[in-house]
N, C-alpha and C positions, 0 to 999 in steps of 0.2 A: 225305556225303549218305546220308542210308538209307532204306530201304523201310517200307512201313507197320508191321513187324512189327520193326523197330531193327537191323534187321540190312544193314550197306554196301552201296551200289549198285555193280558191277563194271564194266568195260566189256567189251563183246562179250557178257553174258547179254543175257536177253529179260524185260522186265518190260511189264507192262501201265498205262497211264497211267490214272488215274482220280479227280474230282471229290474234292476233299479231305472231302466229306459224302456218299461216297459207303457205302451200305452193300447189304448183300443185296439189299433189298427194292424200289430204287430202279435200280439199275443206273447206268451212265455209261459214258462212254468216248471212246477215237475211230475217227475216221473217215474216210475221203477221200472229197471230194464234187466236182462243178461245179460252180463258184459262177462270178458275171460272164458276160463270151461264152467263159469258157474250154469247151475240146472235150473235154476228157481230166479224171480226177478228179482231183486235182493239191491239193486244200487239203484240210488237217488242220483238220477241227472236231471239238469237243466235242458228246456229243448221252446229255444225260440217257435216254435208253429204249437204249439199246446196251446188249446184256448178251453174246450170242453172237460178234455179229460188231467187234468190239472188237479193231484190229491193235497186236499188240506193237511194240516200239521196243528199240532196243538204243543203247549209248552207248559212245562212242570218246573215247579221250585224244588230238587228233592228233601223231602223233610219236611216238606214248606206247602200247600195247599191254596189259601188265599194269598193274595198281595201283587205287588207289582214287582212288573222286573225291569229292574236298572240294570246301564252298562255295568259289566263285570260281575252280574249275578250268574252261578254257578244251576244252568236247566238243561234240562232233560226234552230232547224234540223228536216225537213222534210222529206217522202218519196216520191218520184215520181211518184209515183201511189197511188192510195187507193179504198179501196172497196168501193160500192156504198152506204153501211150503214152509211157511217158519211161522216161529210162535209170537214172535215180539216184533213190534214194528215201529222201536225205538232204534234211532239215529246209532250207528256207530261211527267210527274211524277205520279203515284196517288199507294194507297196500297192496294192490292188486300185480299178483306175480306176472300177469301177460304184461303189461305197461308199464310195470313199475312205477305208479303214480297211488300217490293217497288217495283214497274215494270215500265218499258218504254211502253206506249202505243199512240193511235194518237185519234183523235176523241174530242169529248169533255167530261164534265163532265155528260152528259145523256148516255154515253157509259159504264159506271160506277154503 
């Protein structure tokens, strides 16, 4: 896997995710918001006018420390930051009952 510039994604650096059409002029990014009745910002969305406030992510081999990750490697993607409401601010999966849509969110399963 590599970065926009062809150069290997590592685990444990800090990269910035962004809109595969993303350039200067546009901006992208993400973000953590409330979405549903949650209380706490807890999901990662994408939000075209993000230019400054855009949180990094870093990625993990689990098990695994150094090395590279190729397609179909099994990581772990967190944000660099997180809000004080939850403990962990590893990526999950879970489906949001107001939309009914699958969403990226961080926290654990009492954020839900």
């Amino acid at each position: 896997v590599l970065d926009k510039h062809g150069i290997p994604i590592f685990p444990g650096r800090k990269y910035y995710i962004f809109p595969v059409s993303h350039d200067d002029t546009y901006g992208g990014g993400l973000r953590l918001a409330k979405t549903g009745d949650s209380k706490c910002e807890v999901t990662a969305l994408q939000d075209d006018n993000i230019v400054i406030d855009n949180i990094p992510v870093k990625f993990s081999i689990p098990g695994i420390s150094p090395g590279i990750i190729f397609t179909g490697t099994p990581i772990e993607i967190e944000f660099t930051k997180k809000p004080s409401c939850v403990e962990s601010s590893k990526w999950l999966i879970f489906v949001d009952d107001v939309i009914q849509k699958a969403c990226v969110g961080i926290g654990g399963t009492t954020n839900y």
